[in-house]
N, C-alpha and C positions, 0 to 999 in steps of 0.2 A: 930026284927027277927035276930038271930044271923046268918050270913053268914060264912061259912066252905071252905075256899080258899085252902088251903093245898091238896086238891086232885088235881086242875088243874097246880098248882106248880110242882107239882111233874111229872104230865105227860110230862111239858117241859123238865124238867132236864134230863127225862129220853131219851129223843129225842134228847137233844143236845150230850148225852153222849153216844148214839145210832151213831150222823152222824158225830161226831170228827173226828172218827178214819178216814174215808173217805174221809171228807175234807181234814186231812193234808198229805194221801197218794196219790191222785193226786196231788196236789200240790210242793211233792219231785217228782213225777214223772214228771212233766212240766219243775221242773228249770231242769233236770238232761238233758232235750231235752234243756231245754235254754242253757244251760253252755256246751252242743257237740257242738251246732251249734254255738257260740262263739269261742269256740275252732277252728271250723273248717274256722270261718269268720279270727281268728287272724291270723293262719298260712298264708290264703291267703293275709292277710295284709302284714304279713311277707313278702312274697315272693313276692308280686306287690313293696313291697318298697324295696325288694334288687333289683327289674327289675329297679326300678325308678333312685337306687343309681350309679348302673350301668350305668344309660342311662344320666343320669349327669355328670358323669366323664365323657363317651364319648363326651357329649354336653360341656363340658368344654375345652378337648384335642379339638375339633373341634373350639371351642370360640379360644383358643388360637396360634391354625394355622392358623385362618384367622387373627386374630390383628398380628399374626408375620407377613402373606401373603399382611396385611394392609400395616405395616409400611417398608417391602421392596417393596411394589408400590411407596409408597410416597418416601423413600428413592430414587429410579428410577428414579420416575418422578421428585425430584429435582435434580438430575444428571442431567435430559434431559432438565431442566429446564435451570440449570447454562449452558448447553452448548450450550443452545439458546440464552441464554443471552450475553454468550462467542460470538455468530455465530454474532447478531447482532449488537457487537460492533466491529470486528474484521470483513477488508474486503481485498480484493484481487482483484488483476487488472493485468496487463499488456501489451506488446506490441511487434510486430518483425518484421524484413524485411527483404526478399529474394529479392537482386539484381544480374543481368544481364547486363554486361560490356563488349561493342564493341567498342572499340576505335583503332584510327590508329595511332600512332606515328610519328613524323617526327624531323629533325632538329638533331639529336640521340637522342630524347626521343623513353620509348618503348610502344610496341602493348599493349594492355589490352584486351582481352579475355577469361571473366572466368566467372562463377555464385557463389557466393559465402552466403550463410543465414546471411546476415552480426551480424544480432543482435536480442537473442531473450531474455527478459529482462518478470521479476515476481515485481509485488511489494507487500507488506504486511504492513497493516496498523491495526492499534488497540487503540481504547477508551478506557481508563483508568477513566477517569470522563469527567465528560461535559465540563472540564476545561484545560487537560492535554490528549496530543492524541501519538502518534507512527506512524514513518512511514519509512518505509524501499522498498529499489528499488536494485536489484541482476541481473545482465547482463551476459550471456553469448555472446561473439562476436566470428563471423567465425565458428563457430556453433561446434570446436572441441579444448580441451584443452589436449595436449601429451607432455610426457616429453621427451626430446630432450637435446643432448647435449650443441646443440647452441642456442638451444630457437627460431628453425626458423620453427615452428608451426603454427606460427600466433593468435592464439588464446589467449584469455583470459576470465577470472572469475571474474567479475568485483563486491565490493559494491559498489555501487555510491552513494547511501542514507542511512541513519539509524538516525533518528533525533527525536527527544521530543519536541514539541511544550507544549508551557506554556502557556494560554488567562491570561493577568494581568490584563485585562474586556474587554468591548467589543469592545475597539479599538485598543487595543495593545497586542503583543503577542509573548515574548520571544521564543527560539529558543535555544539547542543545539544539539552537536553532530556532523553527518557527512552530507553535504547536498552541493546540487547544488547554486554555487556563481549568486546572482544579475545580471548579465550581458547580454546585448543580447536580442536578442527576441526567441532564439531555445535553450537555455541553457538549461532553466528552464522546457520547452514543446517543444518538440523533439519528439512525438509519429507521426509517416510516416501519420493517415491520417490527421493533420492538418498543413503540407506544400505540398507547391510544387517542385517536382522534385524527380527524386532517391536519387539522394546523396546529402547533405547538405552543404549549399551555401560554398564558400573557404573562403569566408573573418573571419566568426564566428569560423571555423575552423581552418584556420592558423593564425590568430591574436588575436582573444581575448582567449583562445582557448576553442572550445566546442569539446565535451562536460568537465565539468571544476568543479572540486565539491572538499573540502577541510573540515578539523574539525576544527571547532570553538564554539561562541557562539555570542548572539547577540539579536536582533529582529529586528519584521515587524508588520505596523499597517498601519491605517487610521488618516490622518489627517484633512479630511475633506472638500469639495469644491470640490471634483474630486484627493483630493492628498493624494497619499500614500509615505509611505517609505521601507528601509530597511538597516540594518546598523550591521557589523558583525567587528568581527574580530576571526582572523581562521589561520591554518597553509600557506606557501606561498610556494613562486614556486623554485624550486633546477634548475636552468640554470646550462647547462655545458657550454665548453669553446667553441661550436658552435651556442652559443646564439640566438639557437631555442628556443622560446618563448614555446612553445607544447610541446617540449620534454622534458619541464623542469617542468611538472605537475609530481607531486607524488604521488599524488590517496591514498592518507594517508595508505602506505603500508611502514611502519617502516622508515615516513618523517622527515625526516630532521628540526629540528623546532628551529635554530639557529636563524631566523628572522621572525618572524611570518608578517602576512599582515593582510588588513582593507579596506573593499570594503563598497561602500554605494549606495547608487539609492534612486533616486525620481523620480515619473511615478505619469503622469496626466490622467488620463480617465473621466472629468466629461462632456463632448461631446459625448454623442452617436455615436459609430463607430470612435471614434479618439482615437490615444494612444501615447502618448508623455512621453519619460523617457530620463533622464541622470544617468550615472552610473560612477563610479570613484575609483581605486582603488592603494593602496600604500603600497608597499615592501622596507624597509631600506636597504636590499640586495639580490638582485635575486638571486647571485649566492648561500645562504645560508654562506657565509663568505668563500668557496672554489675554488673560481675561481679570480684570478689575474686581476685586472681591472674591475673588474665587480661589480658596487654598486647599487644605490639604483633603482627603477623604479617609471612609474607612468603610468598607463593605464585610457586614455578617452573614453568612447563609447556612443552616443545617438542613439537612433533612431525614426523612427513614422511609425504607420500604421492608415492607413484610408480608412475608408468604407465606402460606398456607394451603398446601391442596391445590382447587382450583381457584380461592381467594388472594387477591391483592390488595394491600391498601397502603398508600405513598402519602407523603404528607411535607414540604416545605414550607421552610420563612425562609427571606431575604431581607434585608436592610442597609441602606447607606445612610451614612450620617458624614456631612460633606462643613464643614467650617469656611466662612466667608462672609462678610458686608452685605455683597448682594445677592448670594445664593440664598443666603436667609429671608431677604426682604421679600424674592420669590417664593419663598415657601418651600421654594426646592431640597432645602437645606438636608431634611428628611425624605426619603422615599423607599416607600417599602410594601413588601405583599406576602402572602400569603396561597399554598393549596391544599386542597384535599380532594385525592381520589383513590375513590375504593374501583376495585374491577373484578368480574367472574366469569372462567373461562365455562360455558357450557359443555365444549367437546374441544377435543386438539385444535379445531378449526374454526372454533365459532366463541367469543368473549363479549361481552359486555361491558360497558362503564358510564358514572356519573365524576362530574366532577364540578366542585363550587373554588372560583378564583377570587380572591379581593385583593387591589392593587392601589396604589396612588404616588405618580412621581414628586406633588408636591403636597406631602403629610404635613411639614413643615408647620403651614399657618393654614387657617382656613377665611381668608381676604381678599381681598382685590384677587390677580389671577389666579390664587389658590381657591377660592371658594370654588366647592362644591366639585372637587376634584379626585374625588374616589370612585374607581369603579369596580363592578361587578359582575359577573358573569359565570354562568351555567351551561355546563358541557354537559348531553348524553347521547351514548351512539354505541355504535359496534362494530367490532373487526372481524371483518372472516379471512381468512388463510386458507387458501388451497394450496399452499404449500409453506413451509415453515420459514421462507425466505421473500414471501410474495403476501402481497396484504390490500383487501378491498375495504375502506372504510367508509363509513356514513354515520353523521352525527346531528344534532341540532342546536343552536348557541342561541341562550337568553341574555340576554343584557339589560343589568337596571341599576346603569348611573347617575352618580347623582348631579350630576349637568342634565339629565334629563333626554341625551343624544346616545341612541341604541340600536345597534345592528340585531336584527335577530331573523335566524332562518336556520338553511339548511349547509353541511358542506359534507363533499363526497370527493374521495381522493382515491386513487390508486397509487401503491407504491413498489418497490423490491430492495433486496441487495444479495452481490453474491461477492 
């Protein structure tokens, strides 16, 4: 049976050619919604990423005020850095005393009655490495420095220190600059609360003289077994033609350095509470070559302190022995002294002491201005401390020279150091 397909063929074709037209007109009509709403999605993209671009620059201006606002903290804080670092190599001290002098005069010696801030002294010291240190000490004395025609102000502006210490390891350790000489037991430590009395003993003061500081160079170390040293050489002393020993320091204030000097010390401390030193020093010419008769010198000084409990007892000699024509004719040639002081602490805060001085700058001869040129003197008094850096003292000073010219009374001092 032949089968006739061409009818239902054609019913399709006509079908398809019937819903063409309709399929492809919704279809432009769907992208035409597709491609507004694209449009309208693109602008907002647009517009959210110019918010974005905007909002990145500001987020960047912002990034980069805080790395500037970073790096001037850190910049800051290594300022504050280095000047703690500065603060804890770099230290400051000092020390001062206010005395009060009642004395009576007799013999024609005169009255003393005055109060006077005798000394109020800074020191400034600074670490440079763990190897090499600084240290500097600035005095003020009589508490007022005026210009005056005659210079009879009394006051002075003193450097007494300015020095570089050098460790060449750890037993030795060069030295220059300006610094206080080997000598003594108050040369070196002279701060009111660690003696006794207001004023400072006469022997360390009119014989070796303190306080006594010169420029040189040198060292001081450890030798071992309880012994130290010390060994300089440094500018020297300008004596004039009244061959005061004291008035012949020149405080390295545009010194004289025509003969320079050479001081040395050896000091025992390996006994708990004992201190044993000798010290020695040599000038080829005191006068600095300026004074007629006056050549070379030589100054001996030891001394000991010993401890005990609340017991102290100290004990110096000094001596120069000075060569010259005229130093000798003055008597001055020899001049030397002696102390002794015992002391007893009653409590942490409260001590007692006596003490007997003999002195004479011109032992030499006992003649013409020599005679009758030694003196004497008797210290007793007491320190209290209310605190172990802070010191009220009161004493009373006998005098029986044999010129017959004798201050005697009272003296009261306040002092500190910290």
């Amino acid at each position: 049976m032949k089968i006739n397909i061409k009818k239902p063929v054609g019913i399709v074709t006509l079908l398809c050619a019937f819903t063409a037209p309709q399929v492809s007109a919704l279809s432009l009509e769907d992208l035409a919604k597709r491609l507004d709403a694209l449009e309208k999605q693109n602008k907002l993209l647009m517009s959210e990423n110019n918010q974005l671009r905007e909002a990145v620059a500001l987020t960047n201006d912002k990034v980069e005020a805080a790395v500037s606002a970073t790096e001037t903290i850190a910049e800051s804080t290594s300022g504050i850095q280095k000047l703690a670092n500065f603060a804890d190599k770099t230290s400051i001290g000092g020390y001062g005393e206010l005395h009060y002098n009642n004395l009576s005069g007799k013999g024609g010696a005169s009255d003393k009655d005055e109060i006077d801030f005798h000394r109020f002294v800074l020191f400034f010291g600074h670490e440079f490495t763990d190897n090499i240190r600084f240290f500097s000490e600035i005095e003020l004395e009589h508490s007022l420095v005026k210009d005056t025609d005659d210079g009879s102000n009394g006051g002075e502006v003193e450097l007494e220190q300015a020095y570089i210490d050098f460790d060449l390891n750890e037993q030795h350790t060069a030295r220059a600059g300006l610094f206080l000489l080997p000598v003594g037991i108050i040369n070196e430590t002279h701060e009111p609360p660690t003696f006794y009395g207001t004023e400072r003993n006469p022997i360390e003061k009119n014989i070796i003289p303190a306080t006594w500081w010169a420029a040189g160079a040198g060292a001081h170390g450890e030798l071992g077994a309880g012994f130290s040293y010390d060994a300089y050489v440094h500018s020297g002393l300008s004596v004039s033609d009244s061959f005061s020993v004291r008035s012949g320091r020149q405080k390295v204030s545009k010194a004289k350095a025509n003969d320079p000097a050479a001081t040395v010390r050896l000091k025992y401390t390996g006994v708990p509470g004992l201190e044993l030193a000798v010290s020695a020093q040599h000038q080829q010419n005191m006068g600095q070559g300026l004074v007629a008769g006056l050549d070379s010198g030589n100054l001996i000084e030891t001394h000991a302190i010993w401890s005990t409990g609340p017991f102290t007892l100290k004990a110096l000699y000094a001596a120069w022995d000075i060569d010259g024509s005229a130093v000798k004719a003055a008597g001055a040639d020899q001049q030397k002294g002696f102390y002794v002081e015992p002391s007893y602490k009653l409590s942490e805060q409260l001590g007692i002491f006596a003490r007997f001085n003999q002195w004479d700058n011109k032992a030499g001869s006992n003649s013409g201005s020599a005679e009758n040129s030694e003196k004497e003197q008797w210290d007793f008094g007491v320190n209290y401390w209310p605190h172990e850096d802070v010191v009220i003292k009161a004493d009373y000073q006998y005098q029986n020279n044999d010129d017959g010219k004798d201050q005697n009374g009272l003296n009261i001092g306040l002092g500190y150091q910290f």
